[in-house]
C-alpha positions in Angstrom: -58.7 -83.6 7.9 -59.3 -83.1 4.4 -60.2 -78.9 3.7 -64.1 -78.2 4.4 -74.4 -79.4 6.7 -76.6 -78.3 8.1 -79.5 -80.1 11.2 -82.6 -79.1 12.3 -83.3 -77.7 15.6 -83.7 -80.5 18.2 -87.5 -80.1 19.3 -88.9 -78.2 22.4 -88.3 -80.5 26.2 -92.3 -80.9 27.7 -92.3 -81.0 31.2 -93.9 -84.7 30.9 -90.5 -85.7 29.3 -88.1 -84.9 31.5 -87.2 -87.5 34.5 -88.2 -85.5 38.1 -85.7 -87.6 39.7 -82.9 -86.2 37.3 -81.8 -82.4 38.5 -80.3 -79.8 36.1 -77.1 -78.9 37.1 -77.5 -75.5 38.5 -77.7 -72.3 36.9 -74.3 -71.0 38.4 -72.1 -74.2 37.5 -73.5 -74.5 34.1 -72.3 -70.7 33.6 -69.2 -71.4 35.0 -68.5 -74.3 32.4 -69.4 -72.3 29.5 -66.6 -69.6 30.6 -64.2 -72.0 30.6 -65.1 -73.6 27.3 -65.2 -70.1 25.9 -61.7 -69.7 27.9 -60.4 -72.5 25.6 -61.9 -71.4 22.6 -60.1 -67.8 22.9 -56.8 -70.3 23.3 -57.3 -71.2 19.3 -59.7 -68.8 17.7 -58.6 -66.0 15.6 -59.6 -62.8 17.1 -60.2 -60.6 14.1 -63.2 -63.2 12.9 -64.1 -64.5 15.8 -63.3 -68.3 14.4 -61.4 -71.1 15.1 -59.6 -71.1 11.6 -56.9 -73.4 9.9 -54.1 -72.5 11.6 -56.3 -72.4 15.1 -57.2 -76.2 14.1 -53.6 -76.9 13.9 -52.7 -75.3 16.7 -55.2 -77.2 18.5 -54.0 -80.7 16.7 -50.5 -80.0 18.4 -52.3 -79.6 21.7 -54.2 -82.9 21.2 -51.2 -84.7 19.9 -52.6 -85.5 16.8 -51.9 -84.8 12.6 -54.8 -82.8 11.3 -56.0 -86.1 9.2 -56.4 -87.9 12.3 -60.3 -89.7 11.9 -60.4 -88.2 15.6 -60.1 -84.3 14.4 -63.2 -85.2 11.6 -65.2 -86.9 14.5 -64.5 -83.7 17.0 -66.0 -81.5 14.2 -69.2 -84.0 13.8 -69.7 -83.1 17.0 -69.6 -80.0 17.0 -71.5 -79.6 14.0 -69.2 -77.4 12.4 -70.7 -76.3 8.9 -67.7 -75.0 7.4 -64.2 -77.0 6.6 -61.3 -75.8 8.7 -63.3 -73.5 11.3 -65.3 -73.5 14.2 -67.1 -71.0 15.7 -67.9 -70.4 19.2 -71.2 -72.0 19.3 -70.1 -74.8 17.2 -67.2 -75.0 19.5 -70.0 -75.0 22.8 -72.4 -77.3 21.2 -69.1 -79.5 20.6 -67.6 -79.4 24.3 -70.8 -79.9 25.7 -71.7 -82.8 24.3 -68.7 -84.7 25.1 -68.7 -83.1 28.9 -65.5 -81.3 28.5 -64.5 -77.8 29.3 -60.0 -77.8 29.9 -57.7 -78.9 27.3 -56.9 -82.2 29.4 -60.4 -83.0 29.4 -60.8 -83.0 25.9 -57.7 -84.9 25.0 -58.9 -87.8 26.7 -62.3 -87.5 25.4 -60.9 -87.2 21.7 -59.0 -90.3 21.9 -61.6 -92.2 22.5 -63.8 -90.4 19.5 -62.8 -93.2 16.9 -63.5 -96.5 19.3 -66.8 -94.9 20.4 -68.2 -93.7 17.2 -66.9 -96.3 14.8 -68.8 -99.5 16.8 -71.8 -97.6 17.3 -75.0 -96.6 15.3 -74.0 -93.6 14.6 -71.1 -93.9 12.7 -73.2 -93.9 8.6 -74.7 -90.3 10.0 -70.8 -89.2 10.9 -70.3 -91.3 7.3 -72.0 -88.8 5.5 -71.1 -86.5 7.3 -67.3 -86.3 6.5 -68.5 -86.1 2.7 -70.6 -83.2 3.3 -68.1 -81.8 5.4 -65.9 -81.5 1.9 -68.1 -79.4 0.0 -66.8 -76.2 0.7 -68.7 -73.9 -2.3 -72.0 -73.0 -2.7 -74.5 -75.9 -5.0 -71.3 -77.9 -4.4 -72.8 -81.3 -5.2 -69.1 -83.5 -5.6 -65.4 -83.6 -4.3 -63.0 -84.0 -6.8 -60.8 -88.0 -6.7 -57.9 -86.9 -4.9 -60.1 -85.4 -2.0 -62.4 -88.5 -2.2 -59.0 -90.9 -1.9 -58.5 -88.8 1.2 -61.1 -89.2 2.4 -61.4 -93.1 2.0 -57.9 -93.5 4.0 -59.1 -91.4 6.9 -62.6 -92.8 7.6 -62.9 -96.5 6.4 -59.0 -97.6 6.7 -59.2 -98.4 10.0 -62.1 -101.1 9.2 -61.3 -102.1 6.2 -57.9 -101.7 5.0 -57.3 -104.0 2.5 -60.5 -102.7 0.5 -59.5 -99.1 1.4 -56.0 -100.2 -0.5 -57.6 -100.8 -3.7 -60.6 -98.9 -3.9 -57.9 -95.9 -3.9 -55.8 -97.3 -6.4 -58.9 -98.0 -8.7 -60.0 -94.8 -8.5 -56.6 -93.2 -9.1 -55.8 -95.4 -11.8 -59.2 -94.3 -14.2 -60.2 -92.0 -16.1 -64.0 -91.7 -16.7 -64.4 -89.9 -13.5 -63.5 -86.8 -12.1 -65.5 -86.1 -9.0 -67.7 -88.2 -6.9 -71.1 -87.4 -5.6 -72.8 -88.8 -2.2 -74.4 -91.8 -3.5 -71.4 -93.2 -4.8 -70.2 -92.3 -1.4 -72.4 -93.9 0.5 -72.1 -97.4 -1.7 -68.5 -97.6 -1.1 -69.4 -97.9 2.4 -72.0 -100.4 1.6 -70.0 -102.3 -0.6 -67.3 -102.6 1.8 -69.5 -104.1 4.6 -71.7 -106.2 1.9 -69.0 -107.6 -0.8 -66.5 -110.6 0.2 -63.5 -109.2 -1.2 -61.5 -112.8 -2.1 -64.2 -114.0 -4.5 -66.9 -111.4 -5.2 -69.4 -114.1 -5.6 -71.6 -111.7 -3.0 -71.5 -108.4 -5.8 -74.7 -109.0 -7.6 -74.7 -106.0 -10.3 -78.5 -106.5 -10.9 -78.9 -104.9 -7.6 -79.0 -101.2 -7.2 -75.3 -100.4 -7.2 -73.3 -97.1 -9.0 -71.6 -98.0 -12.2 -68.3 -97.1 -11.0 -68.6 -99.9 -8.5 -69.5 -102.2 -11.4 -66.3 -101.4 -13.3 -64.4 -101.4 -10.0 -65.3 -104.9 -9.8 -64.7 -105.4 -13.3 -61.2 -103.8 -12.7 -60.6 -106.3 -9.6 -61.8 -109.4 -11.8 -59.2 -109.0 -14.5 -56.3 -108.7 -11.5 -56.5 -112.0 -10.5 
């Protein structure tokens, strides 16, 4: 997960909206899951801060049998919300486990490995999208991440859909020089290219339409390779 948003309160529950026929689980058993989800974050967290931190991430990546730039690790920390890259804190960590109904170690592995097949085919997966990018802008009025974090980046979120585009968008980017950084927007296009553009002729990439320059010279740069 490369190193390091923030969401508004969900609104208020009105009586009116919630289902009668539908029964809170009860006060005691809810209690009892949040001890052991705060059982298992004590397992990782660093005591002296109060955090999950790096090396409790990595700890908890060799738990969950997976490298720390497994897609799977960046979906968990969606999840949870967490604002800041490479730590978790306790209500992050609650807010996480929670929402994937988990609360032991085994639990969570197998709701982890099913993170990338559940987010990836659903709506949801632009808002984790822009999510991993904002999830890399780890100093204050931060507005870009820098190539090598954005090629990163590219390998672990979109590879697994589109690898072939992932390939060479990568070694584009590595390859020139007019840019040093990359900001959301481009971020976002890549994405949209990717799903939009017909990669063996381009005859779809219409330049007239809203796209970033560097995806025009990226195209340029794919034109004079064949």
């Amino acid at each position: 997960m490369p190193r390091p948003s923030k969401r508004k309160a969900a609104p208020p529950v009105r009586s009116s909206d919630v289902d009668p026929s539908v029964r809170p689980a009860p006060k005691k058993s809810r209690t009892k899951q949040i001890d052991k989800i705060d059982h298992l974050f004590d397992t990782y967290s660093n005591k002296s801060i109060g955090l999950i931190d790096p090396a409790g991430i990595e700890f908890l990546c060799s738990d969950l049998g997976l490298a720390h730039t497994d897609v799977r690790i960046l979906i968990l920390a969606w999840k949870m919300k967490a604002e800041k890259q490479g730590y978790f804190s306790k209500e992050e960590w609650q807010r996480g486990l929670k929402c994937l109904g988990v609360d032991t170690l085994p639990k969570l592995k197998k709701a982890v490995l099913e993170l990338e097949k559940e987010v990836i085919k659903s709506d949801y997966f632009e808002d984790f999208y822009i999510y991993s990018f904002q999830y890399c802008l780890t100093e204050d009025m931060q507005r870009s991440v820098d190539i090598d974090t954005m090629c990163e980046l590219l390998d672990i979120v979109l590879r697994s859909q589109f690898p072939t585009q992932v390939n060479l968008l990568i070694e584009y980017l590595k390859s020139q020089s007019d840019y040093k950084a990359l900001n959301l927007d481009q971020w976002r296009n890549f994405y949209r290219f990717f799903k939009e553009v017909n990669f063996l002729d381009l005859a779809s990439y219409d330049p007239t339409q809203a796209w970033p320059v560097i995806l025009d010279t990226f195209v340029e740069w794919l034109n004079e390779r064949k």
